[in-house]
C-alpha positions as CSV (number, residue, x, y, z in Angstrom):
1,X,0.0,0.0,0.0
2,X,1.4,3.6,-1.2
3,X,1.9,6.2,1.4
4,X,-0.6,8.2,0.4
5,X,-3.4,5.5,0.3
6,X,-1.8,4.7,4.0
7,X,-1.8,8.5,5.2
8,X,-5.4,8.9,3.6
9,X,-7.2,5.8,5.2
10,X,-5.4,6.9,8.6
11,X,-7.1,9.9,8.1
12,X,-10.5,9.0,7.6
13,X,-13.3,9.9,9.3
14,X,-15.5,6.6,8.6
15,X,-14.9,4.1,5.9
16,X,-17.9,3.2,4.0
17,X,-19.0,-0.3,2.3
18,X,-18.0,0.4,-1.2
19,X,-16.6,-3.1,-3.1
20,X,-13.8,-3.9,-4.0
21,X,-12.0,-0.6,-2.8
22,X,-12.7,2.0,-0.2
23,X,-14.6,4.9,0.1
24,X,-14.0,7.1,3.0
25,X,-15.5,10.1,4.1
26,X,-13.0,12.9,4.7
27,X,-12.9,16.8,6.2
28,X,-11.8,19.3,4.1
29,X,-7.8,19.8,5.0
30,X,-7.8,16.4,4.2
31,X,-9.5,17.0,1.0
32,X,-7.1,19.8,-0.2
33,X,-3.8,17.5,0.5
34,X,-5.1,15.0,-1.8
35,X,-6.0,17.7,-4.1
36,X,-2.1,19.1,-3.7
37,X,-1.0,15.0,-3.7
38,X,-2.7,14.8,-6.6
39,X,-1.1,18.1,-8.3
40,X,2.2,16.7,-7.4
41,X,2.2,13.8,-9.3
42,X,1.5,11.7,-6.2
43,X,-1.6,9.7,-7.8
44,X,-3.9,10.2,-10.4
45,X,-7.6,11.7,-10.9
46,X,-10.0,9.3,-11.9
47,X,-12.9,10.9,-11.3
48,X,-15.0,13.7,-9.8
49,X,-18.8,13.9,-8.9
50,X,-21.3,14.7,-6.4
51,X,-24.7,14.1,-4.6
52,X,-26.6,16.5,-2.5
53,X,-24.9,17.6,0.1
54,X,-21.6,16.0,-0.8
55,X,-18.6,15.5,-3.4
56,X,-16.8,12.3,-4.3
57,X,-13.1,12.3,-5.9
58,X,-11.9,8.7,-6.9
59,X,-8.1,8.7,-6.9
60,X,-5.8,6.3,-8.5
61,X,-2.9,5.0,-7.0
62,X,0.0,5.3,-9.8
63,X,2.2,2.9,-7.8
64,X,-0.2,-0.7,-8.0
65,X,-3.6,0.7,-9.7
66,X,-5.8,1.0,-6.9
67,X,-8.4,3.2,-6.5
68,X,-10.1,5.0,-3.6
69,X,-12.7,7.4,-3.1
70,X,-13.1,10.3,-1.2
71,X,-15.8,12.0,-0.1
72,X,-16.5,15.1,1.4
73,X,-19.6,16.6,3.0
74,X,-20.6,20.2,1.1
75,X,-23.7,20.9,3.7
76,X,-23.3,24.7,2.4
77,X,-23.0,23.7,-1.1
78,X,-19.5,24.4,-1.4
79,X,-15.8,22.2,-1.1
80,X,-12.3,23.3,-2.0
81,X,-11.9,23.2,-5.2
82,X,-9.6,20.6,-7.0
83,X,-9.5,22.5,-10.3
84,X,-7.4,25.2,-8.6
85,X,-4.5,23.0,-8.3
86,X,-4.7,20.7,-10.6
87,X,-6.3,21.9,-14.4
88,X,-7.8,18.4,-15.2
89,X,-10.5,18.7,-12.4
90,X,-11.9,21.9,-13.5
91,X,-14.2,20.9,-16.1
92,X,-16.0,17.8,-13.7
93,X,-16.2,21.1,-11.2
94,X,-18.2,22.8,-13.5
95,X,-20.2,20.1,-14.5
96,X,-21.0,19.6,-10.9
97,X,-22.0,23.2,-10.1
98,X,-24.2,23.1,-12.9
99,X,-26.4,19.5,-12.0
100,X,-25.9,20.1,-8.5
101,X,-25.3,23.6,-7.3
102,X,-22.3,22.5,-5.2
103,X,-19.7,25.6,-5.6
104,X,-15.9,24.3,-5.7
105,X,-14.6,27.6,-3.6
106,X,-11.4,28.9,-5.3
107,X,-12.7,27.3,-9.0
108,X,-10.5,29.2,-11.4
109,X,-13.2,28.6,-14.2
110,X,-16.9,29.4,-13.0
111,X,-18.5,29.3,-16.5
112,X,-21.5,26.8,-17.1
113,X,-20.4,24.1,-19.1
114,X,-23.3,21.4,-19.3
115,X,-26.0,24.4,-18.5
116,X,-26.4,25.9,-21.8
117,X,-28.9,28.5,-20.3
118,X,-31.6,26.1,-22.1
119,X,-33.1,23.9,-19.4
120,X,-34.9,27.0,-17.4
121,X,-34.2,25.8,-14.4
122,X,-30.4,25.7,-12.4
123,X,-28.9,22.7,-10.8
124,X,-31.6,20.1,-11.9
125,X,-30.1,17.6,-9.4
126,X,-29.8,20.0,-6.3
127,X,-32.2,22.8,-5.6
128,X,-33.7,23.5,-9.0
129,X,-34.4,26.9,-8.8
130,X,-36.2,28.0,-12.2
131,X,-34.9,30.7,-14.1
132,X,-35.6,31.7,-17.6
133,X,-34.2,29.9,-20.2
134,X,-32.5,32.6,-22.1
135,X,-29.9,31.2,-23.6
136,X,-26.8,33.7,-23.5
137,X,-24.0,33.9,-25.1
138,X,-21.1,31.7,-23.9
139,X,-18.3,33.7,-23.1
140,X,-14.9,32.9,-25.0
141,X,-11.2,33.6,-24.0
142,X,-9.9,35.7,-25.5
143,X,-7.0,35.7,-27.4
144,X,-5.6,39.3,-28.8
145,X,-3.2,40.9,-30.4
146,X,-2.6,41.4,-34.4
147,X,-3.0,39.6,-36.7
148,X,-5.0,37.5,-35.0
149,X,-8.7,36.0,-36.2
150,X,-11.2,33.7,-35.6
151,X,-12.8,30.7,-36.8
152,X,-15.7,29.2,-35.3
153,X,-16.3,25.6,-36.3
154,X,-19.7,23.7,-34.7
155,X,-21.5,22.7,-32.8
156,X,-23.5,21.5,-36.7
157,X,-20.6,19.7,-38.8
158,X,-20.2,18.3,-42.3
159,X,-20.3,14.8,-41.0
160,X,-22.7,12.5,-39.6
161,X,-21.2,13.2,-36.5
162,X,-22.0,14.8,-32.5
163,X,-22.4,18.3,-32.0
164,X,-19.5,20.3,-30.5
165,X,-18.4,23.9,-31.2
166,X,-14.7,24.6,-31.4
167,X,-13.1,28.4,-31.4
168,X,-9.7,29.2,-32.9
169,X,-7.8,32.0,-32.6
170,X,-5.5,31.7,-35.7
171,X,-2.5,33.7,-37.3
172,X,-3.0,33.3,-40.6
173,X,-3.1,29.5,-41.1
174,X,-1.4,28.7,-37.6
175,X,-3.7,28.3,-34.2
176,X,-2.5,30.0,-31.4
177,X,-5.7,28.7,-29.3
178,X,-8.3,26.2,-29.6
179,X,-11.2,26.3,-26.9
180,X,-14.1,24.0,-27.3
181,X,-17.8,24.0,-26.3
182,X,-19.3,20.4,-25.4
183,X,-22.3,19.7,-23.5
184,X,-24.6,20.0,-26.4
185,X,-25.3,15.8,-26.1
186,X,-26.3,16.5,-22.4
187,X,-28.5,13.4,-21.6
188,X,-29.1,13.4,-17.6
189,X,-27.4,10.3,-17.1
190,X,-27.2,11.1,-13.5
191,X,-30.4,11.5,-12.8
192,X,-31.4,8.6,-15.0
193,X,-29.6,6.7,-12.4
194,X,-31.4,7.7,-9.5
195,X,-33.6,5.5,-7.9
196,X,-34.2,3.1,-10.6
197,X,-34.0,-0.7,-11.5
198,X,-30.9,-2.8,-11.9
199,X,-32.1,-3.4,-15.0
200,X,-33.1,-0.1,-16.2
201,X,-29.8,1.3,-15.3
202,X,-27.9,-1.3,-16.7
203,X,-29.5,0.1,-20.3
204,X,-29.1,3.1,-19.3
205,X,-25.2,3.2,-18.9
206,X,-25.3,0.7,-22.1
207,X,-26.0,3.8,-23.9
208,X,-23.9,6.7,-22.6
209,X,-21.9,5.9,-25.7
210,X,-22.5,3.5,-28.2
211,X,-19.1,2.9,-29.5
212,X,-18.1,1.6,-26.1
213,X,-21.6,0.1,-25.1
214,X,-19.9,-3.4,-24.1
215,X,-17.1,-1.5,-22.1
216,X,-19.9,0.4,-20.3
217,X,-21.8,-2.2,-19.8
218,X,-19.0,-4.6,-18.5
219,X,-18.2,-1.9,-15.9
220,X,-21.8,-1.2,-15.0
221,X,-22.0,-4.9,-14.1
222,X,-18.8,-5.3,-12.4
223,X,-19.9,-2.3,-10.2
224,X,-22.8,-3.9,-9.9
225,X,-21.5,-7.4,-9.0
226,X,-19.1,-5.6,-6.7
227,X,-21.5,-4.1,-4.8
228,X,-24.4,-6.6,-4.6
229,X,-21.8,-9.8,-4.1
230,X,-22.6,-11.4,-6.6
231,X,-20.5,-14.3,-8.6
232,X,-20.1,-14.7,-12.0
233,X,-19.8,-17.8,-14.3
234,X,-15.9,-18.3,-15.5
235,X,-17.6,-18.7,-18.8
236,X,-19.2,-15.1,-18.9
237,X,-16.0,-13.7,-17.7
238,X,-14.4,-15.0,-20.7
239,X,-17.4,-14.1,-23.1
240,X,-17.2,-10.7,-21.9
241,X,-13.4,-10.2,-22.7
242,X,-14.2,-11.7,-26.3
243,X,-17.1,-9.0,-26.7
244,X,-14.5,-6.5,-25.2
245,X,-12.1,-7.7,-27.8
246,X,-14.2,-7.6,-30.3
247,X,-15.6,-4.2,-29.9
248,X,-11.5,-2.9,-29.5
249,X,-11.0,-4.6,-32.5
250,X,-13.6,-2.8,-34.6
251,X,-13.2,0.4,-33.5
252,X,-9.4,0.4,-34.2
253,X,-9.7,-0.7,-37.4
254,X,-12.3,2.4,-38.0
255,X,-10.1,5.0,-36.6
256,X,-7.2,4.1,-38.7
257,X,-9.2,4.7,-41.6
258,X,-11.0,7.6,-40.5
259,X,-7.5,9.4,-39.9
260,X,-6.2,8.5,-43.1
261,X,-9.2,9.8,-44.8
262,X,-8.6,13.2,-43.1
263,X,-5.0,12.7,-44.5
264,X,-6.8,12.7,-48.2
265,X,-5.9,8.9,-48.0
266,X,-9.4,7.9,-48.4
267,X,-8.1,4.3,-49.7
268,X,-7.5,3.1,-46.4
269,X,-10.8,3.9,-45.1
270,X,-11.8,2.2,-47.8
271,X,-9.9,-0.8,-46.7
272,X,-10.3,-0.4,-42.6
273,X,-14.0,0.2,-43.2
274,X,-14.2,-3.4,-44.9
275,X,-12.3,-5.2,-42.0
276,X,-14.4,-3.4,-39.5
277,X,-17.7,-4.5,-41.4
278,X,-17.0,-7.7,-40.9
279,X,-15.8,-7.5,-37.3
280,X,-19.1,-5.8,-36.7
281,X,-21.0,-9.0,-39.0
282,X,-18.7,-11.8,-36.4
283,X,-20.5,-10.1,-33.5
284,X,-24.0,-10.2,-34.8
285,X,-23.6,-13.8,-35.7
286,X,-22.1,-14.5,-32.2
287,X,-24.0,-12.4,-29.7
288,X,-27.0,-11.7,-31.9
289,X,-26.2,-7.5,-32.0
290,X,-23.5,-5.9,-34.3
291,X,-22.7,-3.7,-31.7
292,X,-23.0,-6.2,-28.4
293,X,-25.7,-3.8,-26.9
294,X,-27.3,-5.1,-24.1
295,X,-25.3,-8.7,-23.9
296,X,-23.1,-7.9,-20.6
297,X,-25.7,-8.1,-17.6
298,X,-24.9,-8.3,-14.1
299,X,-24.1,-11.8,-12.5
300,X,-23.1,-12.5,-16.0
301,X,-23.9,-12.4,-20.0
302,X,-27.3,-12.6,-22.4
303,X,-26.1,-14.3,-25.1
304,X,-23.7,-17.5,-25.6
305,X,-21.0,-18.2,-28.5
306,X,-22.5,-21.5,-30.1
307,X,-20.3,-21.8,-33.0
308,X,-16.5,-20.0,-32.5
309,X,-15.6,-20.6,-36.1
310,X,-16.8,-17.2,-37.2
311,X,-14.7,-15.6,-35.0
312,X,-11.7,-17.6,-35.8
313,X,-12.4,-17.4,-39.6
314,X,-12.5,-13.2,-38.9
315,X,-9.0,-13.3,-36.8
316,X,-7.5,-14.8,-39.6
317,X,-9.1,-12.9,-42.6
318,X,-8.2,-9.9,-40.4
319,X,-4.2,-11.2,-40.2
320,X,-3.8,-11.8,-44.1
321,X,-5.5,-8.4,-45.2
322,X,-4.0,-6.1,-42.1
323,X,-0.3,-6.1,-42.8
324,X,-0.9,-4.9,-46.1
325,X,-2.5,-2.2,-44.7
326,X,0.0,-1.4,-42.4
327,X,2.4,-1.6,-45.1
328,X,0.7,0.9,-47.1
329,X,0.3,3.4,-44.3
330,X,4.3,3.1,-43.3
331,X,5.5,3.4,-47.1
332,X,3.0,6.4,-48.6
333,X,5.6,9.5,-48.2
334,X,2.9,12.0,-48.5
335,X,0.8,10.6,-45.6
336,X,3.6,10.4,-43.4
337,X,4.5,14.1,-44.2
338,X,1.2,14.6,-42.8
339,X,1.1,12.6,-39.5
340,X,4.3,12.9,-38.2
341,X,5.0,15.7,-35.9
342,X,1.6,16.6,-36.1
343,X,-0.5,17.3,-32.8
344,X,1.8,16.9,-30.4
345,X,1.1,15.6,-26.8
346,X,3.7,15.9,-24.5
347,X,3.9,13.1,-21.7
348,X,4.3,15.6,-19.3
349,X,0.9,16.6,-20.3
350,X,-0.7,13.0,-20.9
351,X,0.3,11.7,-17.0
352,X,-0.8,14.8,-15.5
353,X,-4.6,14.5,-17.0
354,X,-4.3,11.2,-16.7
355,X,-5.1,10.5,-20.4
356,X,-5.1,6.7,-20.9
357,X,-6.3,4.5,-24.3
358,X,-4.5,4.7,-27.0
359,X,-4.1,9.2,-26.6
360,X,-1.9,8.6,-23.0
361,X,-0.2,5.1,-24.6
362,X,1.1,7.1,-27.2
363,X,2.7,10.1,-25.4
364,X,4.3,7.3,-23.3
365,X,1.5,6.9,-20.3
366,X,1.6,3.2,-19.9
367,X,-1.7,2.2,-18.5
368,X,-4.0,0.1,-19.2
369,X,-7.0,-1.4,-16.9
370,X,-6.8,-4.7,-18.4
371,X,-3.1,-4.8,-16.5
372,X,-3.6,-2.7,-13.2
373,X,-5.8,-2.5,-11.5
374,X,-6.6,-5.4,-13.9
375,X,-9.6,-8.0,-13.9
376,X,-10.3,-11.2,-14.8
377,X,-9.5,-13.2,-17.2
378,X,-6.7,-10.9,-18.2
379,X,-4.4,-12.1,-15.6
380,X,-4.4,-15.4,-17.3
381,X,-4.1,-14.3,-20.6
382,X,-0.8,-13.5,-22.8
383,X,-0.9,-9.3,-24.0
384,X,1.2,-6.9,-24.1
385,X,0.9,-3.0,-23.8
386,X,1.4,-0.8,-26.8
387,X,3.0,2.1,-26.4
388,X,4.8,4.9,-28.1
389,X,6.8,8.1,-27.1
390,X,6.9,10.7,-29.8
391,X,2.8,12.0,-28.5
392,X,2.1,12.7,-32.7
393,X,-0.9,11.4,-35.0
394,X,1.6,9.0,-36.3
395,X,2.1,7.6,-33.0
396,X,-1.4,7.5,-32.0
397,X,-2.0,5.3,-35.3
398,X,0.5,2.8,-34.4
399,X,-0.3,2.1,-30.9
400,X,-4.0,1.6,-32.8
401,X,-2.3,-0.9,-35.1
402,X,0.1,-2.5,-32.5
403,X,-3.5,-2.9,-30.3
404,X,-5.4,-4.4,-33.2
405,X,-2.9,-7.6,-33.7
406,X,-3.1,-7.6,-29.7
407,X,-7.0,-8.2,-29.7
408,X,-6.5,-10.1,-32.7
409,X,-4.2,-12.3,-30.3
410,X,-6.2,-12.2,-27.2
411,X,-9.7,-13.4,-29.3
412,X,-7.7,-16.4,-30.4
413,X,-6.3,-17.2,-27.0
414,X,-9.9,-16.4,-25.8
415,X,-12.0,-19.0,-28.1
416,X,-9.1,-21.5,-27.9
417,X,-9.9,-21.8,-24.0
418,X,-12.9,-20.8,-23.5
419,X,-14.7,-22.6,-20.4
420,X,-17.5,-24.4,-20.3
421,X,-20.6,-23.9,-18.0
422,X,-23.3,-21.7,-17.5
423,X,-23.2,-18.2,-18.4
424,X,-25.3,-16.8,-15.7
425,X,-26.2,-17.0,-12.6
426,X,-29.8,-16.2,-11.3
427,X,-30.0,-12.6,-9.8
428,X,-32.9,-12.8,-8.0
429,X,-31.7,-14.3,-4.9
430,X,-28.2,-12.1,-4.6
431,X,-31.1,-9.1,-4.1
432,X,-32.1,-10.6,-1.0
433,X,-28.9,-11.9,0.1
434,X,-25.0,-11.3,-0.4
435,X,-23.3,-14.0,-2.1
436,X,-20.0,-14.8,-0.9
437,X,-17.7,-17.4,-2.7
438,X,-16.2,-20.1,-0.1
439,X,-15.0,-23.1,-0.3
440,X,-17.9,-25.9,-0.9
441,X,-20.2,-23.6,-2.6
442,X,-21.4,-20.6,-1.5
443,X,-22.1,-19.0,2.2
444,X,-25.3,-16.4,2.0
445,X,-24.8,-13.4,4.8
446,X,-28.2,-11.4,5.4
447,X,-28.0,-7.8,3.5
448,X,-29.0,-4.7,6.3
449,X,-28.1,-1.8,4.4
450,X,-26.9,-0.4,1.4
451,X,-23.9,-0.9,-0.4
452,X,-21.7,0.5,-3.3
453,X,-19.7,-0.7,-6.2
454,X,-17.1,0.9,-8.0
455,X,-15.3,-0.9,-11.4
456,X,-12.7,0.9,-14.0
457,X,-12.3,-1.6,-17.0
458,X,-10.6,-0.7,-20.3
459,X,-12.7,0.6,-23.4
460,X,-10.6,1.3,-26.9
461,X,-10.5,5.1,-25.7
462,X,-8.8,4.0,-22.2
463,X,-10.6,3.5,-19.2
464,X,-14.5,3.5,-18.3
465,X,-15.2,4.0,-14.2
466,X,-18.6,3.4,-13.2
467,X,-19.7,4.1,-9.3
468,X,-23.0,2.9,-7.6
469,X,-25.1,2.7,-4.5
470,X,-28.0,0.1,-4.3
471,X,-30.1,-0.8,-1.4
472,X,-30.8,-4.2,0.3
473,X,-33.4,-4.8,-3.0
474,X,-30.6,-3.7,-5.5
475,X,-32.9,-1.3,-6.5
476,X,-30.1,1.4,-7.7
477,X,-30.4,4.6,-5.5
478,X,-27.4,6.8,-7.4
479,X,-24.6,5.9,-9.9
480,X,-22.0,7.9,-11.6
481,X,-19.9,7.3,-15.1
482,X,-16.8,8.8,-16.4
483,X,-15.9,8.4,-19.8
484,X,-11.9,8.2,-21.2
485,X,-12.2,11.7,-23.0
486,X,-12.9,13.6,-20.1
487,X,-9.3,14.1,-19.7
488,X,-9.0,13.7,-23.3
489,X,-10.8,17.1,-24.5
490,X,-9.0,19.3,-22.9
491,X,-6.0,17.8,-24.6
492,X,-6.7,18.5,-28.1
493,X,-6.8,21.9,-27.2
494,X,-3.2,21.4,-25.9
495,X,-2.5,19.1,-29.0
496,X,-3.5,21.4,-31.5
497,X,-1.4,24.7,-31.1
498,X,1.0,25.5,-33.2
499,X,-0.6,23.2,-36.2
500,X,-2.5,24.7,-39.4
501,X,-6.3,24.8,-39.1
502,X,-6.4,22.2,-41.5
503,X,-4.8,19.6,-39.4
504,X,-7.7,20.1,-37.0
505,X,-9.5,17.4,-38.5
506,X,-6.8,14.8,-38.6
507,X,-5.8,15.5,-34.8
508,X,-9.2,15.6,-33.7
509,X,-9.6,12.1,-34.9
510,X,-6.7,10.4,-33.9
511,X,-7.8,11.3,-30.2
512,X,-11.9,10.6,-30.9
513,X,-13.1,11.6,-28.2
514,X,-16.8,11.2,-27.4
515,X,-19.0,14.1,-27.4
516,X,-21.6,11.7,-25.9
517,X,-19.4,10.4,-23.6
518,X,-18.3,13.6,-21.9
519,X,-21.5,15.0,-21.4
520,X,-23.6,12.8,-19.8
C-alpha cells in the first residue's frame, strides 16, 4: 500500500461499504492535501462527482492501480476546489455546479459548461431553482493581439457526427488557441440513475456511448456485482473479454481509416472500413447484436457463442489483409508528411490528465485497466501494452495498429480456452442476500443496508469508471460514469497549437473523443 493510500485511510473519518476498494468520508484539510498529492504527481484523478450535500473524488494510486474514493460533505453547497490546483478537475467542477449547485470555492473557471442556459431551471439535481431559459452567449477567451482572427467551427458539422463547437484564434493559417464547447449531447445520465432498477440502469449506462456500449456495460456490471456480491460464471467472464475484444477490435480498425481519410488517404478507409464491417458482422452472428448492446448483464452475460468458427475465420481474414494495410500506411511518403510531428502531446501533459487509451499510450502513459488494476481473465491471458513516445498522429496510429494484432491475439487465446458452464447465474436471490464465494459452494450473509460498487475496465479510448449505490433490493439509488475523453478534450486543445487549421480534423480524430461520452 502507497503512502498516500496509508496517510489517507489513517485519516478518515469513517470508511464506507463500497466493493472492491474503499470509500471514505474525509474533512476538508484532508480533502485539499489529496488535491495538492494529486497536483504533485502523487496519484492520479480518476474521477469527480457529487450528490446532494456531498462530493466524491476517486483517486488512483499510480504505484499498483488501486483506487479510492473520497468523499466530502458540502452541507453549504460548497468544497475546496480541485481545479485550482490541478487543471484536469476543473471541467467535472463545473459540471458539478451546474447538475448540482455545489460551488468548488477557489474554481478558477466558474463558467456553465453542461447548462447551456436552455433547461430553465439551475442545478436540476440540487435545488432546482427555475430561471428563464435565455440562452446567452457563452463567453470565449480571448485571445488578442494582431494579426489574430477567428474561426468558429460547430457545434453542426459536415459529417454524420455529435455536435460540438470549437473556437480558434489563428494567425494566418497557424492556431495560437483552440477552446471547445461540449455539453450539447447533455442526456441526464445522472439522474437517469437515480432511484431506478438494476435493470433499467444497466441500459441506461449501455447507452452513454455507443461505441463503447460493451465496455460500459462490462463496468456497470462489475460495479454492480461488486456491490451486490454477486459471482459470475468463469464462462461469462471469458465471453465478456471476447465482446471487449471484439468491440476494440472494430473500432481500431475504423479510426485508422478515419485518420487516413482526413489525410486525403481515403483508400485506407476504404480498406479499414471493410475489415471493420466484418468485425461488426462476427459479432451479430455470435452475440445476436453488431454492436453487443445489451449482452453484458450483471451476474453474467445474455447471449452464448454456439459456433466459435466465425470468429476464428475473422481473426485470420483480419491477419492476411491487415499487414498490407500497415504496409501501405508506413510506405505512402505523402501521408507520413502529414502525421508525423503533427498534434503533439507531451507526456508531461498525458500523465498529468491522466489521459489513458491509445491518446496517454502514445505520449508514453503506460496504462492500461486490463493490467492494473486489472480483472479477470486478463491475468491469465498473454498481452502486451502498446506504447509509443513521440505524443504525434503517427504515434497515436500505431499504438492503434500494435492494439489491433493484440485483440487479434487475445480473441484467439480467448475461443481456444474458453470454459464451459453456465453463463449466468440467477440474480434474484443475490437481491435478497450477499453471495459470498467459499470453499464448498457458497455461504449467503443477510443484506442490512446499502452498499456500493465501484469498477474501471478498459474501453478502446482508455478506461470507463462506473460508481453505484444500491439498497438491500438492488434497486439502484445513485450511480456515476466517467468516460476516457474527459481528460482527453481538454488535450486536443493542448495538442492542436501550433498546427494549421487544417490539421484540426486529422488531430481531432486520432484522439476521438466522445462528445456523448463527456457529457452525460
Amino acid at each position: 500500500m502507497s503512502t498516500l493510500r496509508t496517510a489517507l485511510l489513517n485519516a478518515a473519518l469513517t470508511i464506507e461499504e463500497q466493493k472492491p476498494w474503499p470509500r471514505i468520508t474525509v474533512d476538508a484539510d484532508t480533502w485539499r492535501q489529496a488535491t495538492l498529492a494529486i497536483a504533485a504527481g502523487n496519484a492520479t484523478l480518476a474521477g469527480l462527482w457529487a450528490e446532494p450535500g456531498a462530493v466524491h473524488m476517486a483517486v488512483l494510486d499510480d504505484e499498483d492501480g488501486a483506487l479510492m474514493v473520497l468523499t466530502l460533505a458540502a452541507p453549504d453547497g460548497r468544497f475546496p476546489s480541485v481545479g485550482l490546483t490541478h487543471p484536469p478537475a476543473q471541467r467535472l467542477e463545473r459540471a458539478i455546479a451546474d447538475l448540482h449547485g455545489l460551488i468548488p470555492e477557489g474554481m478558477p473557471d466558474d463558467r456553465r459548461w453542461l447548462d447551456h442556459d436552455r433547461w430553465g431551471v439551475r442545478a436540476p439535481l440540487g435545488a432546482a431553482d427555475k430561471v428563464p431559459a435565455d440562452g446567452a452567449p457563452y463567453p470565449f477567451l480571448k485571445a488578442e493581439g494582431p494579426p489574430l482572427h477567428q474561426i468558429a467551427v460547430g457545434p453542426v458539422h459536415a459529417g454524420i457526427i455529435e455536435p460540438g463547437h470549437f473556437r480558434f484564434s489563428a494567425n494566418g493559417e497557424i492556431v495560437v488557441r483552440l477552446e471547445e464547447r461540449l455539453g450539447y449531447v447533455h442526456k441526464g445520465i445522472e439522474g437517469l440513475l437515480a432511484d431506478t432498477t438494476l435493470e433499467a440502469a444497466a441500459k441506461v449506462v449501455a447507452r452513454v456511448s455507443g461505441d463503447s456500449t460493451v465496455a460500459y456495460s462490462l463496468a456497470f456490471a462489475r460495479a454492480a456485482e461488486a456491490a451486490l456480491g454477486v459471482a459470475v460464471p468463469q464462462r461469462a467472464v471469458w465471453l465478456r473479454a471476447l465482446m471487449a475484444e471484439l468491440e476494440r477490435l472494430a473500432n481500431h480498425l475504423g479510426d485508422i481509416g478515419a485518420i487516413c481519410n482526413d489525410a486525403a488517404f481515403a483508400l485506407m478507409l476504404a480498406h479499414c472500413g471493410m475489415l471493420r464491417e466484418e468485425v461488426l458482422r462476427a459479432s451479430k452472428v455470435a452475440f445476436g447484436h453488431r454492436l453487443m448492446m445489451d449482452r453484458i448483464v450483471p451476474a453474467g452475460v445474455a447471449s452464448d457463442l454456439s459456433d466459435a468458427a466465425p470468429i476464428k475465420a475473422l481473426t485470420a481474414r483480419i491477419r492476411q489483409r491487415f499487414p498490407r494495410l500497415v504496409e501501405l500506411y508506413d510506405n505512402t511518403a505523402s501521408l507520413q508528411n502529414r502525421t508525423v510531428a503533427t498534434g503533439h502531446l507531451t507526456p508531461e501533459l498525458a500523465r498529468r490528465f491522466g489521459t489513458g487509451g491509445p491518446v496517454g499510450r502514445a505520449s508514453g502513459r503506460a496504462f492500461d485497466a486490463r493490467k492494473a488494476p486489472g480483472y479477470p481473465p486478463y491475468g491469465d491471458l498473454d498481452f502486451k501494452m502498446a506504447t509509443r513516445e513521440d505524443g504525434d498522429v503517427d504515434a497515436r496510429i500505431w499504438v492503434r495498429i500494435d492494439e489491433v494484432y493484440e485483440s487479434l491475439e487475445l480473441i484467439e487465446q480467448i475461443v481456444d480456452r474458453l470454459p464451459a458452464g453456465p453463463i449466468a447465474y440467477p440474480l434474484a436471490p443475490a437481491l435478497r442476500e450477499r453471495r459470498v464465494p467459499q470453499a464448498g459452494g457458497l455461504a449467503h450473509e443477510p443484506r442490512d443496508s446499502a452498499t456500493e460498487g465501484l469498477a474501471m475496465v478498459e474501453g478502446f479510448r482508455g478506461d470507463v469508471l462506473v460508481w453505484l449505490r444500491t439498497d438491500e433490493t438492488g434497486r439502484v439509488l445513485r450511480g456515476a460514469v466517467r468516460d476516457p475523453s474527459v481528460f482527453q478534450w481538454p488535450l486536443l486543445e493542448a495538442a492542436i497549437e501550433g498546427n494549421i487549421v487544417a490539421d484540426f480534423p486529422l488531430c481531432n480524430k486520432s484522439f476521438n473523443c466522445s462528445y456523448s461520452g463527456h457529457d452525460l
